[in-house]
Every structure is written in C-alpha cells, then in structure tokens.
N, C-alpha and C positions, 0 to 999 in steps of 0.2 A: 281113635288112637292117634297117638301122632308119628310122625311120618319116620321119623328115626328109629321108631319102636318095630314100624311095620314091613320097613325098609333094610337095618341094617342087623342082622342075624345077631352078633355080639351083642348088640343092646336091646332087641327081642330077649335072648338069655338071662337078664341082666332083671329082666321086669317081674313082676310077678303078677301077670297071666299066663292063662290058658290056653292064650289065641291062636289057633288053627295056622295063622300066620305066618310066625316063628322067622320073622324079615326075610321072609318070600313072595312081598305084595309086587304085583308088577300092573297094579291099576287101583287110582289115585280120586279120590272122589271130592271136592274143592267145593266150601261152604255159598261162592261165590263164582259172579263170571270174570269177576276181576280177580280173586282169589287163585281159579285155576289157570289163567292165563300167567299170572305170575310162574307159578307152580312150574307148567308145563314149558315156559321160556327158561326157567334155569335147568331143567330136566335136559331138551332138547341142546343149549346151549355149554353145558358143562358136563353131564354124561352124554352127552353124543345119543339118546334116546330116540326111537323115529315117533313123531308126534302124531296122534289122530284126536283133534279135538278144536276148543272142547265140544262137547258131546251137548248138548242143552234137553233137557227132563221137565216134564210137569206142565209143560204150555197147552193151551188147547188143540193147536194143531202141530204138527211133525214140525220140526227145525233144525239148522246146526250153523255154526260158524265154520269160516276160513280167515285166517290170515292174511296180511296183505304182502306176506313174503313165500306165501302159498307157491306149490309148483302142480303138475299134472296128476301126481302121486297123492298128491294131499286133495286135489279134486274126488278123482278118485275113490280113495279113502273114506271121507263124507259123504260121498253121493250112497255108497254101498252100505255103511250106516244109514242113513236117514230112511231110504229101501228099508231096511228089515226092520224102522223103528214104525213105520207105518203099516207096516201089517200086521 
C-alpha cells in the first residue's frame, strides 16, 4: 500500500480497502536499503520519529545497519534487535 494510505487516517478513509490499517501504520517496510534509508531520513528528520533501523531481513547470517550519525541509543537499539533476530 502506499505510505499515505497507511499512514494518514483521512486518506486510509478515502481509499476503498479494507485494511486493518485504517492510517495507524507505525512500521514501514522499504523495497530497498536505499529506499528505506531514504524513508527513514525524512521520517526521522521532519516528524521528529526516533529511528531504529534499518532493520536488514533475508541474508544468511544475522545483520543490521547504523548510521554514521548514530549515537549510544541507536547502538543500543540494534544491538537489541539483532539479539532477538538470531534466536
């Protein structure tokens, strides 16, 4: 779905599905690692969102990204993911 639909209640309304969603999404699934990083840079920098990601899925072994504007939180954050991605 796209992000307006899933994101902003008014135009969820507006759409004609059925989606459980009803623009209440509060987690963002991005076709790409460029894609999400995009995503999650306007998130974080224009709603004020706190970032955990992204998140990386499908590789043979456990992975995640940080940023290079990371702070202790966002260590953190990843470390605690990656933890429960491996078990």
């Amino acid at each position: 779905m796209q992000l307006d639909a899933v994101f902003v209640p008014e135009i969820s309304a507006a759409k004609p599905t059925d989606s459980p969603l009803a623009g209440n999404a509060n987690v963002f699934i991005f076709p790409s690692l460029g894609a999400g990083n995009i995503g999650y840079t306007i998130a974080e920098r224009i709603g004020s969102a706190a970032i955990i990601g992204p998140i990386l899925r499908g590789l043979a072994k456990t992975a995640n990204d940080l940023s290079r504007g990371c702070d202790a939180q966002d260590v953190l954050n990843a470390i605690t993911i990656t933890t429960r991605q491996s078990n």
